[in-house]
N, CA, C and O atoms as a GROMACS GRO file, in nm:
protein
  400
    1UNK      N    1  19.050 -15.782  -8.566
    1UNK     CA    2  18.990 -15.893  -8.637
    1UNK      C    3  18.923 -15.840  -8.764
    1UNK      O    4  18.855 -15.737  -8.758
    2UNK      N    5  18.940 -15.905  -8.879
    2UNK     CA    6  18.895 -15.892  -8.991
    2UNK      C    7  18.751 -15.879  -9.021
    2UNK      O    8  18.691 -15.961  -8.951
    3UNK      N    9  18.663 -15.807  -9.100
    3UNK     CA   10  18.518 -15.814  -9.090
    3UNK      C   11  18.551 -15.922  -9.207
    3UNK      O   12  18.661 -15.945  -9.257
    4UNK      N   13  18.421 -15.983  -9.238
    4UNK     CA   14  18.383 -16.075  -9.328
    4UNK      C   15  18.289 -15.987  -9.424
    4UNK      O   16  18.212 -15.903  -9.378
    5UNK      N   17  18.301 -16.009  -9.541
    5UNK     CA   18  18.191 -15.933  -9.631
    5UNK      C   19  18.116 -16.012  -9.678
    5UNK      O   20  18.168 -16.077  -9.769
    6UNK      N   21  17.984 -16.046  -9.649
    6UNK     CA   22  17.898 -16.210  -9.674
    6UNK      C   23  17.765 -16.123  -9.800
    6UNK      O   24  17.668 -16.179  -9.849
    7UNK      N   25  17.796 -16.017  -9.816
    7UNK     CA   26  17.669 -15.934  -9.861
    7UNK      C   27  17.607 -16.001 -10.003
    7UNK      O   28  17.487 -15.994 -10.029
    8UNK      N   29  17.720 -16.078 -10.103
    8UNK     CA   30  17.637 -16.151 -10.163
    8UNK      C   31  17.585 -16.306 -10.176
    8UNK      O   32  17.541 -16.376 -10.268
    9UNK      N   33  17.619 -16.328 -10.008
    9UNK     CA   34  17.496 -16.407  -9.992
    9UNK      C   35  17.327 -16.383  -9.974
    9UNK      O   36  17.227 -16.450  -9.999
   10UNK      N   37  17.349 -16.272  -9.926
   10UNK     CA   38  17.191 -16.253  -9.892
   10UNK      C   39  17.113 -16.244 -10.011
   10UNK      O   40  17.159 -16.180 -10.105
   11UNK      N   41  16.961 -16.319 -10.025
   11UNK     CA   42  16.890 -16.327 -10.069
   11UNK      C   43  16.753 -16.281 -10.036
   11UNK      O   44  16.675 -16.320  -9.949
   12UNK      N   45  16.742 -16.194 -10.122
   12UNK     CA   46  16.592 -16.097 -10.065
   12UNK      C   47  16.507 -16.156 -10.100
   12UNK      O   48  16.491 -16.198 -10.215
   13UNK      N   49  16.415 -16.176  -9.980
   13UNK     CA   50  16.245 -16.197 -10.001
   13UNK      C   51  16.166 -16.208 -10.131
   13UNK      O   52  16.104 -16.307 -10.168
   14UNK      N   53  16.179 -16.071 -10.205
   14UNK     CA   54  16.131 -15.982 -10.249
   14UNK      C   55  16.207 -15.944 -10.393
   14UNK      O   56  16.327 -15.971 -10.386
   15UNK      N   57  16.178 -15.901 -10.490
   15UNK     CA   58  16.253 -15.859 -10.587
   15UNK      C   59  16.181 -15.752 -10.638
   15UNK      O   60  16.059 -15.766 -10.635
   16UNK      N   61  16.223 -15.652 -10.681
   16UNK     CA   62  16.158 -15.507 -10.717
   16UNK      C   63  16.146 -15.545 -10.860
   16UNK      O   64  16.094 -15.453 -10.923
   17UNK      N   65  16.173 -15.638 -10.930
   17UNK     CA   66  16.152 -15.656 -11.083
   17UNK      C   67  16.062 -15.810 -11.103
   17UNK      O   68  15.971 -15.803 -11.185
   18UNK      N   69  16.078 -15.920 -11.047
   18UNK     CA   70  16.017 -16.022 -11.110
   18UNK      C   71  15.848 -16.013 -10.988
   18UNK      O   72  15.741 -16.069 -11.011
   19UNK      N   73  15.884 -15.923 -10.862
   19UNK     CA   74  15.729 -15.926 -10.805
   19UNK      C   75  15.640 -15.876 -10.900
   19UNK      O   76  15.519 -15.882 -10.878
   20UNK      N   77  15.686 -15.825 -11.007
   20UNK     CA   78  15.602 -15.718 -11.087
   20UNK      C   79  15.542 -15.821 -11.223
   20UNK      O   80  15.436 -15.810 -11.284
   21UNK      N   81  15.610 -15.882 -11.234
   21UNK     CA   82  15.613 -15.987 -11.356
   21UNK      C   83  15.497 -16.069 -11.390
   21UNK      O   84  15.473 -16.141 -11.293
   22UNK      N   85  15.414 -16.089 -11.488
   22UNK     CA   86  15.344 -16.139 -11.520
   22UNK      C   87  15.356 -16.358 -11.582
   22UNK      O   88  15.289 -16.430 -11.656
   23UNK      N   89  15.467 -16.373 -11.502
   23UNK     CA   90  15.527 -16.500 -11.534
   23UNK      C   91  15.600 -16.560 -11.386
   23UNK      O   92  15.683 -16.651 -11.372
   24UNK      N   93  15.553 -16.496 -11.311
   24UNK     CA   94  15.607 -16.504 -11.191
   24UNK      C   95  15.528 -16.623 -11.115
   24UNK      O   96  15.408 -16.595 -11.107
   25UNK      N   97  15.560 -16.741 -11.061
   25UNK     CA   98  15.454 -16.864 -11.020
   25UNK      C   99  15.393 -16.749 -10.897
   25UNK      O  100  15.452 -16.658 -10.839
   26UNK      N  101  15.237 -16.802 -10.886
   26UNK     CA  102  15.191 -16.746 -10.780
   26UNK      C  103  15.212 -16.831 -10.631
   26UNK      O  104  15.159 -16.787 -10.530
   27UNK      N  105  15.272 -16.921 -10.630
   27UNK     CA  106  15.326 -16.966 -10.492
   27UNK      C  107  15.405 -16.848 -10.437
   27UNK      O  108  15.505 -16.800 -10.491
   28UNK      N  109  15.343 -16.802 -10.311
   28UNK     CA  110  15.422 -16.726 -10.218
   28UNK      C  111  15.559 -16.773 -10.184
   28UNK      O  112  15.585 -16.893 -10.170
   29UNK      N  113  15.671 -16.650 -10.167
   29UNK     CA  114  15.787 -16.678 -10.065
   29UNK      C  115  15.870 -16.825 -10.209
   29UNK      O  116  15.958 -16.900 -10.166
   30UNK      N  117  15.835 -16.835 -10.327
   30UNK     CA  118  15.916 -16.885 -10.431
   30UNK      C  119  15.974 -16.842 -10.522
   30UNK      O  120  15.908 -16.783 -10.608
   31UNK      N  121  16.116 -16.851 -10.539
   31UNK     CA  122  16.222 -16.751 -10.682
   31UNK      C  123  16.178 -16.853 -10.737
   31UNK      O  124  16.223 -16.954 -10.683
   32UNK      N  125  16.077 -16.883 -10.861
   32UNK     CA  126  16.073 -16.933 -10.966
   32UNK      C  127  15.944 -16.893 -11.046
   32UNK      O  128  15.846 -16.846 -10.988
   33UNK      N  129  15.947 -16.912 -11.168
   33UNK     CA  130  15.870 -16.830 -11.299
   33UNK      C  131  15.844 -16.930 -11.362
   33UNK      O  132  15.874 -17.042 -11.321
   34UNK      N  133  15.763 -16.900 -11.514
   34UNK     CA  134  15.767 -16.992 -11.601
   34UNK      C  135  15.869 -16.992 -11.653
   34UNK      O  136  15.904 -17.104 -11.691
   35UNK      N  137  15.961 -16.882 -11.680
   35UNK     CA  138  16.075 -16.850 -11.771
   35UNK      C  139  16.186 -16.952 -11.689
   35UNK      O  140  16.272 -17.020 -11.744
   36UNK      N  141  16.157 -16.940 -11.520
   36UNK     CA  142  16.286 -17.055 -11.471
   36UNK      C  143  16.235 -17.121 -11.368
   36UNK      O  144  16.258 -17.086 -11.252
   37UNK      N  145  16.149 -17.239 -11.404
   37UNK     CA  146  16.075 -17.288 -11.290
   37UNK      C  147  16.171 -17.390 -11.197
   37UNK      O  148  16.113 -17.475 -11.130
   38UNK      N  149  16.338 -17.378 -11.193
   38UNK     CA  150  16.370 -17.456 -11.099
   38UNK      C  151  16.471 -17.339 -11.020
   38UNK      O  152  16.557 -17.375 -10.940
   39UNK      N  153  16.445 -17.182 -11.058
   39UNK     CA  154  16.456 -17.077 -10.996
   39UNK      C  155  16.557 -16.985 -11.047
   39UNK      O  156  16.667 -17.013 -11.095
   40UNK      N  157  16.488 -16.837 -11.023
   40UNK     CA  158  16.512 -16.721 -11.107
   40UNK      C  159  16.651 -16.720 -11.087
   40UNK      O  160  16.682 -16.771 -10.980
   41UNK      N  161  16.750 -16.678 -11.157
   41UNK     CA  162  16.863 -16.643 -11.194
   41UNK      C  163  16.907 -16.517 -11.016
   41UNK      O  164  16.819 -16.435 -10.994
   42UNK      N  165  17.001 -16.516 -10.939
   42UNK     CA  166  17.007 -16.352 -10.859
   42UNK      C  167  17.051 -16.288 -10.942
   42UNK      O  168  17.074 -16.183 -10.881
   43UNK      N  169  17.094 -16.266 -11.087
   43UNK     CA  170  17.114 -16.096 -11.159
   43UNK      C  171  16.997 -16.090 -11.237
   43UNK      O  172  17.010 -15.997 -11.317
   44UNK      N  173  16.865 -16.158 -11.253
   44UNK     CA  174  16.713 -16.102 -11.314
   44UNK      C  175  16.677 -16.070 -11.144
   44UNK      O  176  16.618 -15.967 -11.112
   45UNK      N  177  16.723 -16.179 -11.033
   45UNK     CA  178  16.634 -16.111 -10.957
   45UNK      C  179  16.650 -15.982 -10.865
   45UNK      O  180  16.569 -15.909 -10.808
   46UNK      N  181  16.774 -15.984 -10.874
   46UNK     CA  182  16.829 -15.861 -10.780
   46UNK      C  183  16.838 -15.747 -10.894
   46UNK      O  184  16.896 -15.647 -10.851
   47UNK      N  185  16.804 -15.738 -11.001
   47UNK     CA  186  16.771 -15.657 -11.055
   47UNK      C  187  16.894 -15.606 -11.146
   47UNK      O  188  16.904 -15.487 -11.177
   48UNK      N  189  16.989 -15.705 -11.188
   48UNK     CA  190  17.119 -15.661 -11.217
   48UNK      C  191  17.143 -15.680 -11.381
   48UNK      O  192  17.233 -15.637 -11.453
   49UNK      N  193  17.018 -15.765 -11.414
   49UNK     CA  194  17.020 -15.844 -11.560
   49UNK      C  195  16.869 -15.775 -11.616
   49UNK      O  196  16.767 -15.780 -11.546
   50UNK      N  197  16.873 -15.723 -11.725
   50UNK     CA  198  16.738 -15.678 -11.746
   50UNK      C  199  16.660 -15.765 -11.818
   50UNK      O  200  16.660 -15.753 -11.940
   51UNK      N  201  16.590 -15.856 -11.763
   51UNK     CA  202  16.532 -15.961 -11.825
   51UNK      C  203  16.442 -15.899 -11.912
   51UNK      O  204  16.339 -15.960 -11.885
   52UNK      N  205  16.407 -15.804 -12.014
   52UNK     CA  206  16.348 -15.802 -12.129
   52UNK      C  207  16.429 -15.837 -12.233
   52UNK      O  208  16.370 -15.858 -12.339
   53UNK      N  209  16.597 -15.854 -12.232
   53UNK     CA  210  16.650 -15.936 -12.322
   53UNK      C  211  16.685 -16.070 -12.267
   53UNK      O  212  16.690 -16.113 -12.152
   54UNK      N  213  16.711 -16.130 -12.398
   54UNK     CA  214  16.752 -16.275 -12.316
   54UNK      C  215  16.879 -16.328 -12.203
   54UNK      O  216  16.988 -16.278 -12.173
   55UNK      N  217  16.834 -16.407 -12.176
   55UNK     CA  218  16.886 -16.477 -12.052
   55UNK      C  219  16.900 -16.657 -12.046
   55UNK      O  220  16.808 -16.737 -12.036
   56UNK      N  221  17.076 -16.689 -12.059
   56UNK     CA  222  17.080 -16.808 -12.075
   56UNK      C  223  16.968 -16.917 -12.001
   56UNK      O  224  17.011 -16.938 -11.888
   57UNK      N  225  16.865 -16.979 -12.020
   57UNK     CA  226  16.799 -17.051 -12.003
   57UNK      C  227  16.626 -17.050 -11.993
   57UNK      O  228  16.551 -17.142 -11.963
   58UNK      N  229  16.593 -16.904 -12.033
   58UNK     CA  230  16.482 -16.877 -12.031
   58UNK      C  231  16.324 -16.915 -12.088
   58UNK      O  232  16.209 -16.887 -12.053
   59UNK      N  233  16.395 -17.008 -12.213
   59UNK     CA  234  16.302 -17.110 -12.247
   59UNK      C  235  16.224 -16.999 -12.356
   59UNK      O  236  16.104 -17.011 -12.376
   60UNK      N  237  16.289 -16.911 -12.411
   60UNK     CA  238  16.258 -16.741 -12.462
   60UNK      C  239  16.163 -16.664 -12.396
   60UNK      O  240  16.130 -16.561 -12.454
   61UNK      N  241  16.095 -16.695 -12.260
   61UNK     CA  242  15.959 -16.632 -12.180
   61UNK      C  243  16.102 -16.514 -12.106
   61UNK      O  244  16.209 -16.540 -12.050
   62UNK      N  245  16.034 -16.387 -12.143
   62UNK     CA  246  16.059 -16.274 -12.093
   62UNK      C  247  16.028 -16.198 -11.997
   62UNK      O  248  15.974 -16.271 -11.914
   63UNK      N  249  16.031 -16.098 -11.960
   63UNK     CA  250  15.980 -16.019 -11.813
   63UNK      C  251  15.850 -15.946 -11.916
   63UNK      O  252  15.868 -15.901 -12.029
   64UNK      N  253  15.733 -15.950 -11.848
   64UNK     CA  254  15.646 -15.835 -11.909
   64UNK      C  255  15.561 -15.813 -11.764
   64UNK      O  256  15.547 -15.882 -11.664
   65UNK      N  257  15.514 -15.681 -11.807
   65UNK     CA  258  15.459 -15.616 -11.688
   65UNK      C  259  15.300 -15.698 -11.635
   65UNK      O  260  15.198 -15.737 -11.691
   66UNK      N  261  15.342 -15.693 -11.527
   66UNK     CA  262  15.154 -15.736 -11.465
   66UNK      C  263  15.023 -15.635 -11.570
   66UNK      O  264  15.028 -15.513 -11.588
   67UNK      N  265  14.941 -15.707 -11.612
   67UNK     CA  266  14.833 -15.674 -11.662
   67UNK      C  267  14.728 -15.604 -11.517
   67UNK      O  268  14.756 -15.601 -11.397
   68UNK      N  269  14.599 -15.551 -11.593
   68UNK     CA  270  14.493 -15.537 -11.467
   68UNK      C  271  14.399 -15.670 -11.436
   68UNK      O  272  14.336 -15.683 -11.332
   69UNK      N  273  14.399 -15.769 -11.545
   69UNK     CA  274  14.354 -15.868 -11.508
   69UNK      C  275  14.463 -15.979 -11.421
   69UNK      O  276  14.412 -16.061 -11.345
   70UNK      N  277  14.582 -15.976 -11.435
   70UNK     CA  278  14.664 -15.994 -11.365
   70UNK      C  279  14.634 -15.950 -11.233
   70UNK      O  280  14.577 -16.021 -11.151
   71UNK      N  281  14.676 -15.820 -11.210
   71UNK     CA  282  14.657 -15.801 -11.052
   71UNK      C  283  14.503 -15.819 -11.041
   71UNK      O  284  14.496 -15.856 -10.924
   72UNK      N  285  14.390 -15.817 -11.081
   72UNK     CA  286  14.242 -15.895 -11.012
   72UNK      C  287  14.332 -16.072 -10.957
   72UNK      O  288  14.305 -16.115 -10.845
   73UNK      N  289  14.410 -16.135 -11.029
   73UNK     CA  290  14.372 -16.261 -10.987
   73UNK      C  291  14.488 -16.242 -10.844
   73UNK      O  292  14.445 -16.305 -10.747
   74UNK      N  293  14.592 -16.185 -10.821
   74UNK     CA  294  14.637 -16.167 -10.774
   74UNK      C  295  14.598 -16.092 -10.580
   74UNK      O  296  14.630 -16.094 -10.461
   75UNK      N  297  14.515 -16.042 -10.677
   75UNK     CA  298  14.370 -15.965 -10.523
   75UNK      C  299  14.294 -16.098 -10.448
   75UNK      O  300  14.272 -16.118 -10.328
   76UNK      N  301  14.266 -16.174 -10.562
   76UNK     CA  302  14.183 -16.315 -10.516
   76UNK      C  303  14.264 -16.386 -10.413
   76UNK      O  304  14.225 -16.433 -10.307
   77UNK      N  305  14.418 -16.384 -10.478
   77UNK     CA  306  14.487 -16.499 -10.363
   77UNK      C  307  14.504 -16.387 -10.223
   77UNK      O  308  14.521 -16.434 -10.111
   78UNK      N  309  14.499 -16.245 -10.244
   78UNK     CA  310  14.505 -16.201 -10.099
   78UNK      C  311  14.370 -16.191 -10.030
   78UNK      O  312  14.360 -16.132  -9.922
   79UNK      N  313  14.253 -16.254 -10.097
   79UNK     CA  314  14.187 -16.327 -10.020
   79UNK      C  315  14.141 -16.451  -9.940
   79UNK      O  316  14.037 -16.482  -9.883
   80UNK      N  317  14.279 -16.521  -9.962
   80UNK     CA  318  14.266 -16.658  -9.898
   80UNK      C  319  14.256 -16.760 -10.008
   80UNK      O  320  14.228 -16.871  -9.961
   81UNK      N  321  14.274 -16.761 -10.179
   81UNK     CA  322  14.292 -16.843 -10.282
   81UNK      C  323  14.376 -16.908 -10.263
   81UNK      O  324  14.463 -16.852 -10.197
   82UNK      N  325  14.407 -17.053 -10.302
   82UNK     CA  326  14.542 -17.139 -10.297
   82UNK      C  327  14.573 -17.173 -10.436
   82UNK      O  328  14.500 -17.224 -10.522
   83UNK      N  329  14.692 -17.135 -10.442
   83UNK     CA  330  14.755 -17.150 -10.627
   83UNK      C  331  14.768 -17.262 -10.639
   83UNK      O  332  14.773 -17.331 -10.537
   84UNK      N  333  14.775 -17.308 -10.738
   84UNK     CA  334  14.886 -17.434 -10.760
   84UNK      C  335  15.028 -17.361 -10.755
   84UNK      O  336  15.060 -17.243 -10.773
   85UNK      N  337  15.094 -17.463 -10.728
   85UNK     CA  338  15.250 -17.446 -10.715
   85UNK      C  339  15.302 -17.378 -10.817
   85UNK      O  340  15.374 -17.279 -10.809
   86UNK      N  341  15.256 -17.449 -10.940
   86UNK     CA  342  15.337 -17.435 -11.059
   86UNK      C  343  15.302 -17.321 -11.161
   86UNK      O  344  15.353 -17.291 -11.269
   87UNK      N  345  15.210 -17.274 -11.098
   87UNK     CA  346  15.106 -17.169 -11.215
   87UNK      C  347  15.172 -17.067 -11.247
   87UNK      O  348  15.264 -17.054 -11.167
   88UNK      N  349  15.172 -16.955 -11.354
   88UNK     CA  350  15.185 -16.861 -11.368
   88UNK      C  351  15.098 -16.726 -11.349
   88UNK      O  352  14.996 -16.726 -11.418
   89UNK      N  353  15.115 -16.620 -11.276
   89UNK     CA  354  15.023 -16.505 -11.261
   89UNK      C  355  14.905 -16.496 -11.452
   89UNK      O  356  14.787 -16.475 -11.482
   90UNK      N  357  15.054 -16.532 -11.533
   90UNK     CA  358  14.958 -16.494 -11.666
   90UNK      C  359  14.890 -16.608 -11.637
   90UNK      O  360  14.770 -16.578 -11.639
   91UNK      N  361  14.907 -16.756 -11.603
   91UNK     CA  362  14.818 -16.851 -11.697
   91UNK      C  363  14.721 -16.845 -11.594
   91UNK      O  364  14.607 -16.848 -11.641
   92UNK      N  365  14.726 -16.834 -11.404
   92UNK     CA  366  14.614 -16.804 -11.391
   92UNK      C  367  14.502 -16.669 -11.440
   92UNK      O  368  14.387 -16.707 -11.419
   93UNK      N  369  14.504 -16.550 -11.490
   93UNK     CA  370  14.466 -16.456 -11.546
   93UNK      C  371  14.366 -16.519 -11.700
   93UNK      O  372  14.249 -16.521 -11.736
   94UNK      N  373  14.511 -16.567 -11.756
   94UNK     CA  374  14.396 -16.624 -11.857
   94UNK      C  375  14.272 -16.702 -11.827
   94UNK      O  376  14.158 -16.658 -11.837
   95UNK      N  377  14.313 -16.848 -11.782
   95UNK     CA  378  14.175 -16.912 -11.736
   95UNK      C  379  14.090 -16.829 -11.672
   95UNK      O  380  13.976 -16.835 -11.718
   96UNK      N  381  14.103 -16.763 -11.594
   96UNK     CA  382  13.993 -16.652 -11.548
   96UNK      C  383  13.924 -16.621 -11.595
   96UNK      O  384  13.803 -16.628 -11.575
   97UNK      N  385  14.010 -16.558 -11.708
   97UNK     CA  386  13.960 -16.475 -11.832
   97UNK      C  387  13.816 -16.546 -11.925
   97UNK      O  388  13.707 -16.503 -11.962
   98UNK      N  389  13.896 -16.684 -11.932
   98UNK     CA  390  13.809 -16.816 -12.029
   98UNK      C  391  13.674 -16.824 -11.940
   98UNK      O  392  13.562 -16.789 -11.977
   99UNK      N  393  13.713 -16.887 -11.794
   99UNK     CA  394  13.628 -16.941 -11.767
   99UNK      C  395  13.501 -16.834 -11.736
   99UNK      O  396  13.396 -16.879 -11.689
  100UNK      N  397  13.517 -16.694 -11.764
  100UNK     CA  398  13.441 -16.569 -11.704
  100UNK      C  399  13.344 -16.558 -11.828
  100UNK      O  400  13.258 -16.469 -11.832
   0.00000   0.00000   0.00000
């Protein structure tokens, strides 16, 4: 009997490039960004497309690295914070920033 090769169906959790991203919505367990808020592309997310150049639909928002005020707000939600759905790691960071 024939094996089946299903391997690019699977969809990881996790992405070693847009977890890092400073545009990444902070809703847990969601592929979507500001750059693609109805969900990340699998070659930006599997790491196959280097999203620092463009990418058909990106709205021109790019990959840039998590800031340190970034990961502070990011520490907050692993204390029990609830995002909005739609937010971005940057745009929560900024208001932070404002309202501090």
């Amino acid at each position: 009997m024939a094996k089946i090769d299903d391997r690019e169906l699977y969809v990881p959790q996790t992405s070693r490039v847009c977890d890092y991203c400073r545009h990444r919505f902070l809703a847990l367990h969601q592929r979507r960004c500001a750059a693609f808020p109805d969900g990340i592309p699998m070659p930006i997310w599997r790491a196959q497309h280097d999203h620092r150049t463009a990418y058909s639909g990106d709205n021109g928002i790019r990959w840039e690295p998590l800031r340190p005020e970034d990961v502070a707000v990011l520490r907050g939600l692993a204390g029990g914070g609830r995002p909005a759905p739609d937010t971005s790691v940057a745009q929560a960071a900024d208001r932070a920033l404002v309202s501090s």
